[in-house]
C-alpha positions as CSV (number, residue, x, y, z in Angstrom):
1,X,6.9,35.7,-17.5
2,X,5.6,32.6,-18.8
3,X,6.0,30.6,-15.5
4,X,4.3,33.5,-13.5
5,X,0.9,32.7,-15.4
6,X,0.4,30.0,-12.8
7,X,-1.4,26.6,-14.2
8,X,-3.1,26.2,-17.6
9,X,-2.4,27.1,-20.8
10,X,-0.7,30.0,-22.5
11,X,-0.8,30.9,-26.2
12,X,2.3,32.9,-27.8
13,X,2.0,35.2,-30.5
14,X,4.6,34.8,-33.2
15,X,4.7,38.5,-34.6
16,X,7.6,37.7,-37.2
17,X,9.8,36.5,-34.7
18,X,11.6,32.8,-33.2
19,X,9.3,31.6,-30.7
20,X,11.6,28.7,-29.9
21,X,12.8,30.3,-26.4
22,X,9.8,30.3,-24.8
23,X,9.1,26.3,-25.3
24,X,9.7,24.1,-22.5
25,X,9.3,26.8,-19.7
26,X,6.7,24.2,-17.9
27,X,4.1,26.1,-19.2
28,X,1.5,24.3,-22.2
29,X,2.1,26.8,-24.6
30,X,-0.1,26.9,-28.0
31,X,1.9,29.0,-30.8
32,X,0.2,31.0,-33.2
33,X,2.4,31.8,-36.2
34,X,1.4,35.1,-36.4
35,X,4.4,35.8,-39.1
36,X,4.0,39.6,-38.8
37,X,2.6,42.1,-36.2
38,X,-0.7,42.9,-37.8
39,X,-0.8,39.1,-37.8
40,X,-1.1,39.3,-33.9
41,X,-3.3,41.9,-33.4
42,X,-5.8,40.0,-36.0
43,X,-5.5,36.8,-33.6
44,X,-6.1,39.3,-30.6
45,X,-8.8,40.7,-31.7
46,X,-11.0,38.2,-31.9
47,X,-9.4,36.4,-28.5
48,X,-12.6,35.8,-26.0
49,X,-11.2,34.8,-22.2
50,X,-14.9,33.7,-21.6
51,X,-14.5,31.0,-24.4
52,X,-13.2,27.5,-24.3
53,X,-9.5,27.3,-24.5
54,X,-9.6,25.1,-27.4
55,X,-12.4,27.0,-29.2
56,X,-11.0,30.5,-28.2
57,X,-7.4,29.4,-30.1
58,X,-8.9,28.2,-33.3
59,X,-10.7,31.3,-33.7
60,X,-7.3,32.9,-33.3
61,X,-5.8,31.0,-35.7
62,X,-8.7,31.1,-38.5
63,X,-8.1,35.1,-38.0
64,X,-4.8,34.7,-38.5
65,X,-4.8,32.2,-41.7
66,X,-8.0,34.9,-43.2
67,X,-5.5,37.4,-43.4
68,X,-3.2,38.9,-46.1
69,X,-0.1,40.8,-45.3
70,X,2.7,43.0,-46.3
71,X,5.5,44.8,-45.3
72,X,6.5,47.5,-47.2
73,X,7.6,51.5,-47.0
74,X,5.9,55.0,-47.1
75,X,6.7,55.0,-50.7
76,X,4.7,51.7,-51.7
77,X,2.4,51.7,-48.8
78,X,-0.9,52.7,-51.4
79,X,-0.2,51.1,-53.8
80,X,-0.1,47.5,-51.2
81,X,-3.0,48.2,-50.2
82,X,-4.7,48.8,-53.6
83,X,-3.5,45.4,-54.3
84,X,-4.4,43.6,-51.3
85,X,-7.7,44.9,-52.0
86,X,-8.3,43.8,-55.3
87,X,-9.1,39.5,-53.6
88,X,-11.4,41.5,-51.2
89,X,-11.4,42.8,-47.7
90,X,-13.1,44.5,-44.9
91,X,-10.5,45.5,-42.4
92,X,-7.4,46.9,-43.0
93,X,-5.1,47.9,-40.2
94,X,-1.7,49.7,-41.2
95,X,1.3,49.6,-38.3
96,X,3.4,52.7,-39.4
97,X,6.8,53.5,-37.4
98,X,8.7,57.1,-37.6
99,X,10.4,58.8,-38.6
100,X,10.4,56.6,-41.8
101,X,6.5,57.3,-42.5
102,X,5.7,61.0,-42.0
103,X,2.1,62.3,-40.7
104,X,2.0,63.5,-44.1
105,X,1.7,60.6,-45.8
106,X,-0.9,59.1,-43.6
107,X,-3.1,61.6,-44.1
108,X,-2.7,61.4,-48.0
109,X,-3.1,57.6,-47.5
110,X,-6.2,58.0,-44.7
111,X,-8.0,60.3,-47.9
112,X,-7.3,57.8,-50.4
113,X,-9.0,55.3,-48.7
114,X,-12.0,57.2,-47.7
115,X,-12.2,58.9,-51.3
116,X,-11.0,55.0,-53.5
117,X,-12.2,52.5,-50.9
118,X,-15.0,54.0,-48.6
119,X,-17.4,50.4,-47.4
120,X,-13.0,49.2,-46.4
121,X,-12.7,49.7,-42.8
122,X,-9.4,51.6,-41.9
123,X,-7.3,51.5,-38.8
124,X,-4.0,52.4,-38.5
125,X,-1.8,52.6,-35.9
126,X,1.7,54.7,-35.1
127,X,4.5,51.8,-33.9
128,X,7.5,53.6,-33.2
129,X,10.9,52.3,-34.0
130,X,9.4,49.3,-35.5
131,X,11.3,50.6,-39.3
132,X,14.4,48.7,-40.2
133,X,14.9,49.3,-43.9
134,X,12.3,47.9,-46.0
135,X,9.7,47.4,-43.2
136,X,8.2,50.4,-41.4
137,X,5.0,49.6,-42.6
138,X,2.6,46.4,-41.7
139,X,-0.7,46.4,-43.9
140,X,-3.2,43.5,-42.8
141,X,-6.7,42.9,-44.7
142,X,-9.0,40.9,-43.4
């Protein structure tokens, strides 16, 4: 995939995982350490094509260091983000993967931050089998 981008510069997206197979393909490649998957959608969403390459990755980056993370379960997801909240924050986006998080609990967690956290900006997004034991929730603040 990388060598079918065609001259330039590509930038890869860490998410958590070894990058080290994608080096060398003849390709410059810039790599974000994006150590989680909220991590990479922080860095993408401020990503601007129209910008300079150079400018457009340190943006990415800054996104990426602003952040706080954590990977937890449906059990501890409220009380994570209570505490991620206590530096500060104006964006949080929760990845939450089924069967391990029920609708249920969104919802209950969706009312408790509209009713305990109301000027905090909430997205969260369903990522199916992305639960391994431990993990099937990503909570980023920004």
């Amino acid at each position: 995939l990388l060598t079918a981008t065609g001259p330039g510069s590509a930038v890869v997206l860490t998410n958590g995982r070894d990058a080290s197979r994608v080096l060398n393909r003849g390709v410059e490649i810039s790599v974000i350490n994006t150590a989680s998957l909220v991590g990479g959608l922080a860095a993408l969403a401020v990503h601007d094509a129209d910008n300079d390459f150079d400018d457009d990755l340190e943006d990415m980056v800054d996104s990426v260091s602003a952040q706080r993370f954590q990977i937890t379960t449906e059990a501890d997801m409220t009380s994570a983000i209570d505490a991620l909240l206590e530096e500060g924050g104006e964006l949080v986006t929760l990845l939450w993967s089924t069967p391990e998080v029920s609708e249920e609990a969104m919802e209950n967690l969706r009312q408790h931050m509209a009713q305990n956290h109301p000027d905090v900006e909430f997205h969260d997004y369903p990522a199916e089998a992305m639960g391994t034991a431990g993990s099937a929730v990503e909570i980023g603040v920004e």
